[in-house]
N, C-alpha and C positions, 0 to 999 in steps of 0.2 A: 591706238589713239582714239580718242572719242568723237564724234561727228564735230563739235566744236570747233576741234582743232583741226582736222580735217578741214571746214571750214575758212581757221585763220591760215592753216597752210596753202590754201589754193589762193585767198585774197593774196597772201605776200608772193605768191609765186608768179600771179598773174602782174602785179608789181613790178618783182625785178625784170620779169621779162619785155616788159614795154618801158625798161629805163635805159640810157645808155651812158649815164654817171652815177657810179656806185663809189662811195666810202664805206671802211669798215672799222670802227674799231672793237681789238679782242682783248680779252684780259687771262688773266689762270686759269678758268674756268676750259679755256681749249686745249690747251697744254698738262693740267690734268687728266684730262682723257686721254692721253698718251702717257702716263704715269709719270709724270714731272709733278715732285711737291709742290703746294702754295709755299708763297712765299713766307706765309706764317705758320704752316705746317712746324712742330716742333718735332726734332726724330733724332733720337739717342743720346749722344753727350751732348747735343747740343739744347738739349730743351732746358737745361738750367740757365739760357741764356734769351732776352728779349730779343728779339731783330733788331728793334731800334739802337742794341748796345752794338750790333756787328753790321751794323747799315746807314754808319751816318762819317762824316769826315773827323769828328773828336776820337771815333774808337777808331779811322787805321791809325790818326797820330798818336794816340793812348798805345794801343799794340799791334801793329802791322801784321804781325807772326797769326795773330788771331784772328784776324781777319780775313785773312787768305787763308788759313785753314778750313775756316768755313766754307769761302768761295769755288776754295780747292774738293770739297765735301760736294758743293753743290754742283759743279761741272763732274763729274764724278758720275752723281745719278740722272745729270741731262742727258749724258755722254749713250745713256744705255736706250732712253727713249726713241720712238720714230711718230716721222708724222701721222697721226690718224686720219679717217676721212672726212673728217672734218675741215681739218686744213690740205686736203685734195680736194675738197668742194669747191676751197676759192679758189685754186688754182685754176681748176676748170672754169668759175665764174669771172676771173682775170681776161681769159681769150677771148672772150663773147664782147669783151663790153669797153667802146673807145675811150672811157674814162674810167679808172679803177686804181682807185689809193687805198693799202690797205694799214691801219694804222695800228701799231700795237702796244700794248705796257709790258708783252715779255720780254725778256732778253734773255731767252733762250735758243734762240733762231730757226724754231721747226719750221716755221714759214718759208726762210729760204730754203732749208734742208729739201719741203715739200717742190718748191721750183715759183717760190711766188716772185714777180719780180719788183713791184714800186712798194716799196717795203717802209714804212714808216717807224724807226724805234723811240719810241720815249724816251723810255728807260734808259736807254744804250743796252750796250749787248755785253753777255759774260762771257763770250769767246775772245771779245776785246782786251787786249793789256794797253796803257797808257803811263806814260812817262811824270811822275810827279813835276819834274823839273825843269826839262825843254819841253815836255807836251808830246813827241813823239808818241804815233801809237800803233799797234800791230798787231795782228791777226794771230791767235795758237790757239789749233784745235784739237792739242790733246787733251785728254780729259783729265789727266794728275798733273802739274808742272812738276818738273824735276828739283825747282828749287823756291824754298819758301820762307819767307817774300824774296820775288823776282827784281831783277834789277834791268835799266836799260843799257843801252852799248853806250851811253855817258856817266855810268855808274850811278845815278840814283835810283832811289827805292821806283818802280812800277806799282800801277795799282788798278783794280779791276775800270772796265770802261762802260760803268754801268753810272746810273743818276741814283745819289745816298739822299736819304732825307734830310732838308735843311739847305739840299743844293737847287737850283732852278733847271728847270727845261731847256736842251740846248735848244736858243733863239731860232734857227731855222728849220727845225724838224716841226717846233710847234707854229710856226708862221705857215711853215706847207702843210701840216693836219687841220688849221685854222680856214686857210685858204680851198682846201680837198673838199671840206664839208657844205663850205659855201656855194663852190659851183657843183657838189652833187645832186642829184634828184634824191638818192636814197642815202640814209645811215643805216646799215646793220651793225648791232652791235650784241655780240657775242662775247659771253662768258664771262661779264665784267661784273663786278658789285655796282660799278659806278659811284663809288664814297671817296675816292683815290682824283683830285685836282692836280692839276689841268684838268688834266684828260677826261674828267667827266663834265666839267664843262661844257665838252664837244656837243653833248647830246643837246640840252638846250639850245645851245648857236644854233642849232640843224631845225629845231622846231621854232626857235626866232625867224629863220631864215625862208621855214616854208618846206622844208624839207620831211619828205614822210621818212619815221622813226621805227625799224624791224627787230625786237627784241628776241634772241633766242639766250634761254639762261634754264638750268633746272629748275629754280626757284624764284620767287617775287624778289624783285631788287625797288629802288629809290627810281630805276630808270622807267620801271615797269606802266606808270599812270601818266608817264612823259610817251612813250610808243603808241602809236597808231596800229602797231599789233605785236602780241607778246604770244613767243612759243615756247612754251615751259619744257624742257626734256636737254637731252644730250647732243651738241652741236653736232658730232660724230651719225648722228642717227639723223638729224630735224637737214641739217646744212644739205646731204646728198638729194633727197629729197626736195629742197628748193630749189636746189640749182639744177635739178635734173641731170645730177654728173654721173647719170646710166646712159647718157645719153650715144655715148659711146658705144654701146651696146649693141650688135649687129640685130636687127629686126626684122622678123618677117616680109615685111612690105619692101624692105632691102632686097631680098633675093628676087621677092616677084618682078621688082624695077629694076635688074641687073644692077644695082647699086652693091661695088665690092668691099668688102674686109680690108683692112691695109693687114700687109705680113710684117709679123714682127718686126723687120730690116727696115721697114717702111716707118714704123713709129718712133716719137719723139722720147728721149729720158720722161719729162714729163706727162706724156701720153700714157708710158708707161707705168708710172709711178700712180695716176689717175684709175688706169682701169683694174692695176693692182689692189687699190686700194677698195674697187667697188667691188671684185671679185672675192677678199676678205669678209667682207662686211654680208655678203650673199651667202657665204659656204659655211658661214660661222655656224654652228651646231648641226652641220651636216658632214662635213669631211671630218676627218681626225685631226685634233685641233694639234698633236705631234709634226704629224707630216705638214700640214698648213706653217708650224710656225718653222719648220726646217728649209723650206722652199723660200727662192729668193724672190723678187718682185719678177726680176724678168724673167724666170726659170717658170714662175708660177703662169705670167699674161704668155711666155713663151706655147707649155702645153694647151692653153684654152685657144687661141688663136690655132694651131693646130691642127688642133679639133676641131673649129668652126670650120675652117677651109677645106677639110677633108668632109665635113655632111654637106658640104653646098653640092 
């Protein structure tokens, strides 16, 4: 990174660390780094087809069949993704900080997957199914449904539980993303274009409001001249970095202060999941990236804990 950025990276960290309400909204741009298409990504049979012809409520009632094929297609390759550390960085910035809304337009759900918990979905979510008819809606997280189009236990057609264009924001997700930003100190917003309403809305309200605006994107967006400071690069790399999610990291000054290691027994799913996540990001082009992608989270923080406790 160039002294600059160095630079905007140390003002926004010195930032978050003296705030104790933090908003977030994320867009593709995060979940891409974990190899989840854009939403406009065209890939194989289906690029003879617009999104807007397979994402809007005239094409499920035009063709149902094709429409969940798509969606069916698209849970398919979420199904194979994991969170990056990108989305382990806020997990870890979630613990710290007595107010933390994290708001998104995916509806993919690596954020929960990652262990995030005040989860904000736009969009709605694609592991969602919903009832055309009584409204019933339910959770299925496997990646192919067995039958296409699904049906509910009242016999009507089901249909993805995601927001089509043309339809509105459900009323109290964006009244609580409205309200998050308002009494935040900080907006991050990460990996979004910000062209896509509401939700880019948000950013303005936060700078009408007084709120300082934390851009991480790889490229210049619409949102970029609205932030108080923009970090050009890959959340996955900029995020662990500002939130200092090494901080986990057994340190020197640790041993000389009798300050101990927790053993593996001792840590949280998401403890683990976090310093799995930093310990990838470290080893990358050192270990064999074979062995690295064979070992599990815990099998992986399992051996480094370990090790730590055996040099103390």
């Amino acid at each position: 990174m160039g002294s600059y950025m160095n630079e905007d990276l140390e003002r926004a960290l010195s930032w978050i660390q003296t705030s104790d309400a933090i908003a977030v909204l994320t867009g593709a741009g995060i979940s891409a780094e974990s190899g989840v298409p854009t939403f406009r990504d065209a890939d194989g049979l289906w690029r003879s087809f617009r999104f807007e012809e397979l994402a809007t409520p005239e094409a499920f009632e035009r063709d149902p069949k094709l429409v969940w094929d798509w969606y069916n297609f698209r849970r398919e390759r979420i199904a194979k993704a994991q969170p990056n550390p990108g989305h382990m960085a806020l997990v870890e910035l979630e613990t710290r900080k007595s107010e933390f809304t994290l708001i998104t337009q995916n509806v993919d759900g690596l954020h929960e997957l990652a262990g995030s918990k005040n989860v904000l979905k736009l969009h709605g979510d694609i592991w969602q199914v919903r009832c055309t008819k009584c409204g019933a809606a339910w959770v299925d997280r496997r990646s192919s449904l067995p039958e296409i189009p699904p049906h509910c236990l009242c016999g009507a057609l089901a249909r993805p539980g995601v927001v089509w264009f043309g339809e509105p924001l459900p009323k109290r997700v964006i009244n609580e993303a409205t309200q998050a930003v308002k009494s935040s100190e900080i907006l991050l917003v990460i990996g979004t274009s910000a062209v896509v309403y509401p939700a880019a809305g948000l950013i303005p309200l936060a700078k009408a409001h007084g709120r300082t605006v934390i851009e991480i994107n790889p490229d210049e967006t619409p949102c970029s001249d609205m932030a108080d400071c923009s970090l050009h690069g890959p959340a996955g790399e900029i995020l662990p970095r500002l939130v200092g999610s090494d901080s986990h990291r057994p340190k020197e000054s640790d041993a000389r202060s009798g300050a101990r290691m927790k053993t593996f027994a001792e840590m949280s799913a998401p403890e683990i999941r976090a310093m799995a996540a930093w310990l990838r990001s470290r080893l990358q082009g050192r270990a064999n990236p074979l062995v690295l992608s064979q070992l599990s989270d815990e099998e992986l923080v399992r051996r480094y804990v370990q090790h730590w406790l055996r040099s103390e």
